[in-house]
Biopython code that builds the backbone (N, CA, C, O; Angstrom):
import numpy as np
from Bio.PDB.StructureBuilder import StructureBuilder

atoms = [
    (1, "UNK", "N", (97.250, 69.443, 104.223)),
    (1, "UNK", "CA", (98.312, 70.434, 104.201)),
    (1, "UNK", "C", (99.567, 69.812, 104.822)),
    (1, "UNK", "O", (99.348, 68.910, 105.631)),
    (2, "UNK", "N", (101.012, 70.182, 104.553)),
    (2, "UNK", "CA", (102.305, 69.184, 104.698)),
    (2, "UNK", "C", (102.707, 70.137, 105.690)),
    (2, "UNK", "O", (102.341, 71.290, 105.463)),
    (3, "UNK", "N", (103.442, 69.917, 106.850)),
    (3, "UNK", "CA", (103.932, 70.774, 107.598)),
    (3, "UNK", "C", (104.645, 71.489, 107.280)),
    (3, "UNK", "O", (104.801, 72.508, 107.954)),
    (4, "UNK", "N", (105.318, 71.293, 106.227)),
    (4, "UNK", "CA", (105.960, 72.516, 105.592)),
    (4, "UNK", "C", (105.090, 73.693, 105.241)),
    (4, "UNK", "O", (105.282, 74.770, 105.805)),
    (5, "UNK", "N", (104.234, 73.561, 104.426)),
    (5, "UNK", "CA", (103.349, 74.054, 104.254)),
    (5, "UNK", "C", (102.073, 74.821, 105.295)),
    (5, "UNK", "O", (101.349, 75.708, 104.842)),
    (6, "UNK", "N", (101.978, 74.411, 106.449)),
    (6, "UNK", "CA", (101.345, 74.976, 107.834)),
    (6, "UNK", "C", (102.847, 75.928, 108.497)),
    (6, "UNK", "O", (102.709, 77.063, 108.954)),
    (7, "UNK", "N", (103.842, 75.412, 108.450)),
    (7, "UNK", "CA", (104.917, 76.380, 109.371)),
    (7, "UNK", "C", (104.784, 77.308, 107.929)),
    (7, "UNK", "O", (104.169, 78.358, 108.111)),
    (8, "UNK", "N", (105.066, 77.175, 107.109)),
    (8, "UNK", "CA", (104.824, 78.546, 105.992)),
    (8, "UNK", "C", (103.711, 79.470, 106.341)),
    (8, "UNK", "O", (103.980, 80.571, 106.823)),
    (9, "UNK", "N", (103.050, 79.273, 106.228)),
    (9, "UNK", "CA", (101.167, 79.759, 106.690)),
    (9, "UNK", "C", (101.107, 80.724, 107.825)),
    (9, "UNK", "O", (100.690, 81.882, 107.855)),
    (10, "UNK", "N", (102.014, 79.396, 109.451)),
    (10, "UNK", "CA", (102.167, 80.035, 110.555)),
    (10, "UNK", "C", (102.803, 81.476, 110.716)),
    (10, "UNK", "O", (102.315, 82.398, 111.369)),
    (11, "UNK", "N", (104.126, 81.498, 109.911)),
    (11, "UNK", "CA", (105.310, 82.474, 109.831)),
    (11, "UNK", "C", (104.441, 83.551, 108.978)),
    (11, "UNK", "O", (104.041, 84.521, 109.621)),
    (12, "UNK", "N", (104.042, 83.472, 107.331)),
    (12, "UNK", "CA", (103.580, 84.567, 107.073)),
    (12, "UNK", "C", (102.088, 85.199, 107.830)),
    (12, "UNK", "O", (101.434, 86.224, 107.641)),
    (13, "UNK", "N", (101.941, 84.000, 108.786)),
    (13, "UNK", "CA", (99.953, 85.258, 109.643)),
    (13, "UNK", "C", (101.110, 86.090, 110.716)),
    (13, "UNK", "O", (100.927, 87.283, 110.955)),
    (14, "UNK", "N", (102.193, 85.411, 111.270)),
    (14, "UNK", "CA", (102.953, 86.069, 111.985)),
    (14, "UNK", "C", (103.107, 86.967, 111.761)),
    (14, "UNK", "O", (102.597, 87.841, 112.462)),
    (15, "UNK", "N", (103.981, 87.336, 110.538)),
    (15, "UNK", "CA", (104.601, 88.501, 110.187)),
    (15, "UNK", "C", (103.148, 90.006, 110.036)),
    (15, "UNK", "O", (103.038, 91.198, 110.324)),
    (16, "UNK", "N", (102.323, 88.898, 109.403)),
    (16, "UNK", "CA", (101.637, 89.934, 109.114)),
    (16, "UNK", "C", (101.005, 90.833, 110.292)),
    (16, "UNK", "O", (100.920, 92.052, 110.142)),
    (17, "UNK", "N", (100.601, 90.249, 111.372)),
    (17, "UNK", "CA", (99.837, 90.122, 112.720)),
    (17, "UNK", "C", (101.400, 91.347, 113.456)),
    (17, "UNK", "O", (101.093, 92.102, 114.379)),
    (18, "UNK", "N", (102.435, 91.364, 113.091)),
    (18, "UNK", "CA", (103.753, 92.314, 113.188)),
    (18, "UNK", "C", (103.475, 94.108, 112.481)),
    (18, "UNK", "O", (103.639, 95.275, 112.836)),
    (19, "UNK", "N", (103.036, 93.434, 111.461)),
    (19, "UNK", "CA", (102.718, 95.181, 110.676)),
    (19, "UNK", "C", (101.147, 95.240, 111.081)),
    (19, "UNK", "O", (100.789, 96.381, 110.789)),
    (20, "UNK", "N", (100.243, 94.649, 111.526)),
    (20, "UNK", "CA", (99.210, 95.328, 112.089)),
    (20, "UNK", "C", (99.694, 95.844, 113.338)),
    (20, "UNK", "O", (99.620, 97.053, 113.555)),
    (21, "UNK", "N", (100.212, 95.002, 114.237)),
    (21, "UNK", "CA", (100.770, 95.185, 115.658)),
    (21, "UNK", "C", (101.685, 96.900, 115.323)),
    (21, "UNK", "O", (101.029, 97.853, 115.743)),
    (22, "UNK", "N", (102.309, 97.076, 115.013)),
    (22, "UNK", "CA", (102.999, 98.545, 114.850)),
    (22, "UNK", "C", (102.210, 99.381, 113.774)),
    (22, "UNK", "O", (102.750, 100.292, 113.148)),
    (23, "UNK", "N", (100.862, 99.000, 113.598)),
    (23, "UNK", "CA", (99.877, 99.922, 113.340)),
    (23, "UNK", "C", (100.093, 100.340, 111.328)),
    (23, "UNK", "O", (99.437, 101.234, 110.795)),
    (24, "UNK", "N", (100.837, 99.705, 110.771)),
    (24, "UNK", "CA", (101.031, 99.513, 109.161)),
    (24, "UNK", "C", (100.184, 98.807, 108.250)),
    (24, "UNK", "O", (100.552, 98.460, 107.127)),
    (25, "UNK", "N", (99.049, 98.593, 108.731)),
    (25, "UNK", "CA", (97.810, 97.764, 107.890)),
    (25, "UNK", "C", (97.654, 98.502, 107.027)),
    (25, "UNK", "O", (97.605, 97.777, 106.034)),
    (26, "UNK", "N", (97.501, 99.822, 106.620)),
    (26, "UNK", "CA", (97.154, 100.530, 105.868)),
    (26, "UNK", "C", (97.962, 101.446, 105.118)),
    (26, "UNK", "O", (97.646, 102.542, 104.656)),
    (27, "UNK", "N", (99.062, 100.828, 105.067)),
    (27, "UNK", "CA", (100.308, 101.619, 104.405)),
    (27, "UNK", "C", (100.781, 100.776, 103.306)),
    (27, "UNK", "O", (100.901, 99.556, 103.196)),
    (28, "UNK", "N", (101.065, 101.964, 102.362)),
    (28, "UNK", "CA", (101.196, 101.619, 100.944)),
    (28, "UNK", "C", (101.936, 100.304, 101.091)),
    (28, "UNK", "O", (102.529, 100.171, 102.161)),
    (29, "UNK", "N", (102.029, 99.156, 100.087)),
    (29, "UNK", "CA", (102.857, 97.971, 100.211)),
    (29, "UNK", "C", (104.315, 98.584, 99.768)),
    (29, "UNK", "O", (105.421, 98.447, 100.291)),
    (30, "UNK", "N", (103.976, 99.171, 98.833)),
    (30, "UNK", "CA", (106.280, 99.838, 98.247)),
    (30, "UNK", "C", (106.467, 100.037, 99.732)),
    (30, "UNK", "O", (107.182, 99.262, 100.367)),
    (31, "UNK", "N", (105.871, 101.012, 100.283)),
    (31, "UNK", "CA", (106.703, 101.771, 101.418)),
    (31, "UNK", "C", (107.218, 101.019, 102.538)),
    (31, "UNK", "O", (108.219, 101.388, 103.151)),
    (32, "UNK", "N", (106.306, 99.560, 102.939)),
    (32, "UNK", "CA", (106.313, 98.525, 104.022)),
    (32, "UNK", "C", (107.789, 98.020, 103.178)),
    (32, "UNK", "O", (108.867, 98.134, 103.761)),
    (33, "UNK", "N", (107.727, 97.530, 101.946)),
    (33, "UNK", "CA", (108.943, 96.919, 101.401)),
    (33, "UNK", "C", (110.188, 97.620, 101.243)),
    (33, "UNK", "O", (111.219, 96.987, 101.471)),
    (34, "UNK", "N", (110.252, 98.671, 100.936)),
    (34, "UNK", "CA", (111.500, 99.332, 101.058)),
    (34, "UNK", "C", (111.743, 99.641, 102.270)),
    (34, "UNK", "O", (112.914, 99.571, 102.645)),
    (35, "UNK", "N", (110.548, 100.129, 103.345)),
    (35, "UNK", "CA", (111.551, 99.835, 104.789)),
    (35, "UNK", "C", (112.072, 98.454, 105.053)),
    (35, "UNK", "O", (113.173, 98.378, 105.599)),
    (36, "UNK", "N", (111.672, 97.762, 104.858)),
    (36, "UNK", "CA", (111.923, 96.481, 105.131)),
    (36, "UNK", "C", (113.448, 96.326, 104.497)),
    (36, "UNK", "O", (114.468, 96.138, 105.159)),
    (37, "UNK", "N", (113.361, 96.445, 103.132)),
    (37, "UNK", "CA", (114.882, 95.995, 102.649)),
    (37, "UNK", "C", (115.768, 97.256, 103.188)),
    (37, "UNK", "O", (116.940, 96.912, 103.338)),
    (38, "UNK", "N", (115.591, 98.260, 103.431)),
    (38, "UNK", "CA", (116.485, 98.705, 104.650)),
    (38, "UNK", "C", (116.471, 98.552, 105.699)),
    (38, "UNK", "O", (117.072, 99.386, 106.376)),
    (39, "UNK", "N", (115.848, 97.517, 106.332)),
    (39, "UNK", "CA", (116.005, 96.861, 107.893)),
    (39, "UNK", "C", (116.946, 96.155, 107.291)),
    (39, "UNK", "O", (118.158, 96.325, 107.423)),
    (40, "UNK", "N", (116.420, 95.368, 106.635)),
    (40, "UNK", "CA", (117.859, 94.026, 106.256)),
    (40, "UNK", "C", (119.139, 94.390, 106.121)),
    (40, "UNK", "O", (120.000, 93.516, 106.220)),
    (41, "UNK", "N", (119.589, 96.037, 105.817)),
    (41, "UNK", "CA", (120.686, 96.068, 105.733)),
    (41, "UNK", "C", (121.666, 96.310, 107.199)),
    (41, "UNK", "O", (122.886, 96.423, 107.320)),
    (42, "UNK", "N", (120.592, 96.334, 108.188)),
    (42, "UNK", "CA", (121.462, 96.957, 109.435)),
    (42, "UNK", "C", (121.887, 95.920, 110.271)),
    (42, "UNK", "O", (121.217, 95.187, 110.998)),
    (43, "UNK", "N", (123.165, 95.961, 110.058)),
    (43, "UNK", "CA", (124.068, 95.131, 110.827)),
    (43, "UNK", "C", (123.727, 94.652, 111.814)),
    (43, "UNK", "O", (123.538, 95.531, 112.655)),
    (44, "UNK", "N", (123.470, 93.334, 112.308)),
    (44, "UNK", "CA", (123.050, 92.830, 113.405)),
    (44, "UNK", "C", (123.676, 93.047, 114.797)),
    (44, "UNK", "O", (122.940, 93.052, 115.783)),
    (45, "UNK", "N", (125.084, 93.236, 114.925)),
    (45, "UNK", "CA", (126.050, 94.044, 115.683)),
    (45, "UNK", "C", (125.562, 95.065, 116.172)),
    (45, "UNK", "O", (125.474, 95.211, 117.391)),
    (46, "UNK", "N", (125.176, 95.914, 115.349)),
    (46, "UNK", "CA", (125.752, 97.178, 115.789)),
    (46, "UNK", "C", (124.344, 97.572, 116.571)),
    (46, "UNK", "O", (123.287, 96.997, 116.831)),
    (47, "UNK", "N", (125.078, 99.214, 116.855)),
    (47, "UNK", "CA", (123.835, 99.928, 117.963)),
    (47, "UNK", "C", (122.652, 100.344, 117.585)),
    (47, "UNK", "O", (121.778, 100.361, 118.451)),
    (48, "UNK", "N", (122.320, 100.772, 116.245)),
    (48, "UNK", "CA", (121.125, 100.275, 115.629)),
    (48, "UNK", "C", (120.429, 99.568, 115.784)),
    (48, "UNK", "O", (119.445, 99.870, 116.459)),
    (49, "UNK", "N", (120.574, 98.098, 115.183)),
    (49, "UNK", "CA", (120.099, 97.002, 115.379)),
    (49, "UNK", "C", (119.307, 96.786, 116.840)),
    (49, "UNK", "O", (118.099, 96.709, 117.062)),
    (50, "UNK", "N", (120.733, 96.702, 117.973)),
    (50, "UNK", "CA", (119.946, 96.887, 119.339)),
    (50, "UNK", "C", (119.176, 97.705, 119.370)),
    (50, "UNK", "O", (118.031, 97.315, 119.600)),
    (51, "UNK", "N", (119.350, 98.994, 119.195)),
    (51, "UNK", "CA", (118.090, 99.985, 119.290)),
    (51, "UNK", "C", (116.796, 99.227, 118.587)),
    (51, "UNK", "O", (116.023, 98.564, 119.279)),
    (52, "UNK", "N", (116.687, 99.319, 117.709)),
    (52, "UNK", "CA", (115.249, 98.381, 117.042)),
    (52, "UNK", "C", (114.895, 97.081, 117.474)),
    (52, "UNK", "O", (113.765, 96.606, 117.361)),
    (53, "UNK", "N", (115.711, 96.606, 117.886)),
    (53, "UNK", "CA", (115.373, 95.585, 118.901)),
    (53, "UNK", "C", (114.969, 95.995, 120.423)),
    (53, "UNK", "O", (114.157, 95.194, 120.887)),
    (54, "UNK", "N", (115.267, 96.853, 121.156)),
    (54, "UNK", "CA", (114.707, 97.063, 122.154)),
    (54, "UNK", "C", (113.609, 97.884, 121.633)),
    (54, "UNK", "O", (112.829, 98.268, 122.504)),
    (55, "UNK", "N", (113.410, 98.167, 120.701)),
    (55, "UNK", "CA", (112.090, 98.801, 121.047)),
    (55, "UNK", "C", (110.733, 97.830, 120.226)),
    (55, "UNK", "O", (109.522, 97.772, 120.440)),
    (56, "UNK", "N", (111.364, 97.362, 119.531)),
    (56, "UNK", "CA", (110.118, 96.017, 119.492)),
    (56, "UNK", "C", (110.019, 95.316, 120.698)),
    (56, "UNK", "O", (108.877, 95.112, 121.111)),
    (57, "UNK", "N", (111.049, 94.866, 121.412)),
    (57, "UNK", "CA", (110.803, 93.659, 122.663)),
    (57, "UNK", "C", (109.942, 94.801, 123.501)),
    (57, "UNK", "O", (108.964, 94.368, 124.110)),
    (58, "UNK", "N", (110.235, 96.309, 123.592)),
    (58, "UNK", "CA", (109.097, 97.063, 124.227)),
    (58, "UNK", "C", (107.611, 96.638, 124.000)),
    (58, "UNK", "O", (106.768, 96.059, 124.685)),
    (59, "UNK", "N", (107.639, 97.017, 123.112)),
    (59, "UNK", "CA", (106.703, 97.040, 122.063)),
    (59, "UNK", "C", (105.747, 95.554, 122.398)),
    (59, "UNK", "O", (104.549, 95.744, 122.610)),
    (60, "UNK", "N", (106.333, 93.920, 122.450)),
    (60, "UNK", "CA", (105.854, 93.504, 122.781)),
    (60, "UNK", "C", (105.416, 92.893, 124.281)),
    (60, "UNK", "O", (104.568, 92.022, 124.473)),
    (61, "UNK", "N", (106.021, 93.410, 125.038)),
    (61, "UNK", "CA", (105.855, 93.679, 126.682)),
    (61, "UNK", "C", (104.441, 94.256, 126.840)),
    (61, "UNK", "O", (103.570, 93.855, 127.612)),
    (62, "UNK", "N", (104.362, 95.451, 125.814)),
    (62, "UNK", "CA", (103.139, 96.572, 126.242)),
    (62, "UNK", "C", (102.216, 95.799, 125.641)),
    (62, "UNK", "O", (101.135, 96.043, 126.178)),
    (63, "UNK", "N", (102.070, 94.792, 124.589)),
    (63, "UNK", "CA", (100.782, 94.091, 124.145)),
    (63, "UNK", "C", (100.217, 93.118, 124.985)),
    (63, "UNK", "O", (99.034, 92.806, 125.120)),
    (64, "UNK", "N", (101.683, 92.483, 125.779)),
    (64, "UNK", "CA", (101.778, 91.404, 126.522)),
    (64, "UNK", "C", (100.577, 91.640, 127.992)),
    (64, "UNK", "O", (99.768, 90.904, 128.557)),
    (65, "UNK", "N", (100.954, 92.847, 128.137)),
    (65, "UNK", "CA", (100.530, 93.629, 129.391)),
    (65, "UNK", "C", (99.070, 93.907, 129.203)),
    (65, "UNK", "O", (98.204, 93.862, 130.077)),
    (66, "UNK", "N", (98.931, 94.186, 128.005)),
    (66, "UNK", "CA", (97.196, 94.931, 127.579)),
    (66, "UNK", "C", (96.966, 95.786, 127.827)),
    (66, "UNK", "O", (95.786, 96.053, 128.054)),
    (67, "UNK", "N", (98.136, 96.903, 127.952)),
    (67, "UNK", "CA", (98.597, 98.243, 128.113)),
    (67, "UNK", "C", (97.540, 98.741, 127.304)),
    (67, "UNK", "O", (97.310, 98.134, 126.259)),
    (68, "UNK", "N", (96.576, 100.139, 127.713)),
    (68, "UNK", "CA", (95.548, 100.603, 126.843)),
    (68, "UNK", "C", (96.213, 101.951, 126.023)),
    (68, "UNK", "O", (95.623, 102.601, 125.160)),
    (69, "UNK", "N", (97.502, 102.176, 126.489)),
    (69, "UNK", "CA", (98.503, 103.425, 125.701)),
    (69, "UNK", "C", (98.131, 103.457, 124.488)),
    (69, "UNK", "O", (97.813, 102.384, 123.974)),
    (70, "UNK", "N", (98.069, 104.638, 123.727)),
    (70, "UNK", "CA", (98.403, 104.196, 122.387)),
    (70, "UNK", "C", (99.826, 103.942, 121.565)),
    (70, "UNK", "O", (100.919, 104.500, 121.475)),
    (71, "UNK", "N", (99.582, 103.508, 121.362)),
    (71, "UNK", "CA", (101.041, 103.925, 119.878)),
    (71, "UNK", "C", (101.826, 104.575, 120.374)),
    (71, "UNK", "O", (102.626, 104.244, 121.249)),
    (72, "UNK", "N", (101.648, 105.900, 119.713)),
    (72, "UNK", "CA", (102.025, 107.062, 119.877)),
    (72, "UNK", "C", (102.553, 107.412, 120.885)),
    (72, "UNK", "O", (103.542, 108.144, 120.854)),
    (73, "UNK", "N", (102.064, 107.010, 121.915)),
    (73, "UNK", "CA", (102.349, 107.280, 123.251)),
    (73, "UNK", "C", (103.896, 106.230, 123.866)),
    (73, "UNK", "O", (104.916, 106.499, 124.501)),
    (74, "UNK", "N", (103.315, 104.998, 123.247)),
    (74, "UNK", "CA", (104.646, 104.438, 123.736)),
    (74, "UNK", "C", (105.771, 104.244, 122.741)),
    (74, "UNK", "O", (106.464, 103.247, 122.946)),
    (75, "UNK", "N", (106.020, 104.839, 121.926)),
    (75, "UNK", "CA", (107.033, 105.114, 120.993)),
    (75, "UNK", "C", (107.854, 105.942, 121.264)),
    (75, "UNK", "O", (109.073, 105.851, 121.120)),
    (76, "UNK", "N", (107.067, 107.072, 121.800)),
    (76, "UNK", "CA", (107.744, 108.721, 122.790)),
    (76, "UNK", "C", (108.369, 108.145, 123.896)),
    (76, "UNK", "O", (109.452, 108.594, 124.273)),
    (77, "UNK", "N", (107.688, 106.960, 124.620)),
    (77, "UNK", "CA", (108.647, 106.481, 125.694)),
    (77, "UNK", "C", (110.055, 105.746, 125.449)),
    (77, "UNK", "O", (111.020, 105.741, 126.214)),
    (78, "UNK", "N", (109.925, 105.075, 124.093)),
    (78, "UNK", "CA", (111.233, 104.669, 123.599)),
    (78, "UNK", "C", (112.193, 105.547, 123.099)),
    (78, "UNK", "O", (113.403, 105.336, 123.177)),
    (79, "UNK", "N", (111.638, 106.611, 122.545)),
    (79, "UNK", "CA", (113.041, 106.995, 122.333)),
    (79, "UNK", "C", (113.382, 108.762, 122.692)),
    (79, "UNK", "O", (114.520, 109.212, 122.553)),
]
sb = StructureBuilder()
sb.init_structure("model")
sb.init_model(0)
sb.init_chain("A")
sb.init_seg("    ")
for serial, (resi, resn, name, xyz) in enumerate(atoms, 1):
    if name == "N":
        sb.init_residue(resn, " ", resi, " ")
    sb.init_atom(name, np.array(xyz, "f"), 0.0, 1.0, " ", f" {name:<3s}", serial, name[0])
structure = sb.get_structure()
């Protein structure tokens, strides 16, 4: 395998190991993709953006931690 080819590999178990992590394993693929291409549209600037960014870097703090919360629970704390 060419390292191109292993950092490819690496990035998509990543991503995927991302939609299990926020609990989307089991959600229709359209619906994962059209949120998605409306993530892409939000301005990296703006207060949006930060907002979804702080609440993923939450998000991975509480995995970091081995926080036994659920979900649910710490999502209500974000927002």
């Amino acid at each position: 395998m060419t390292a191109e080819r292993k950092r490819e590999a690496r990035q998509t178990f990543l991503l995927g190991a991302i939609v299990v992590r926020a609990g989307l394993s089991n959600a229709d693929r359209a619906f994962l993709l059209g949120g998605l291409i409306e993530l892409a549209s939000v301005d990296p600037g703006s207060s949006e953006h930060r907002r979804l960014r702080d609440i993923g870097e939450e998000a991975f703090k509480v995995a970091q931690r081995g926080d036994g919360s659920s979900r649910r629970t710490r999502i209500a704390e974000w927002g």
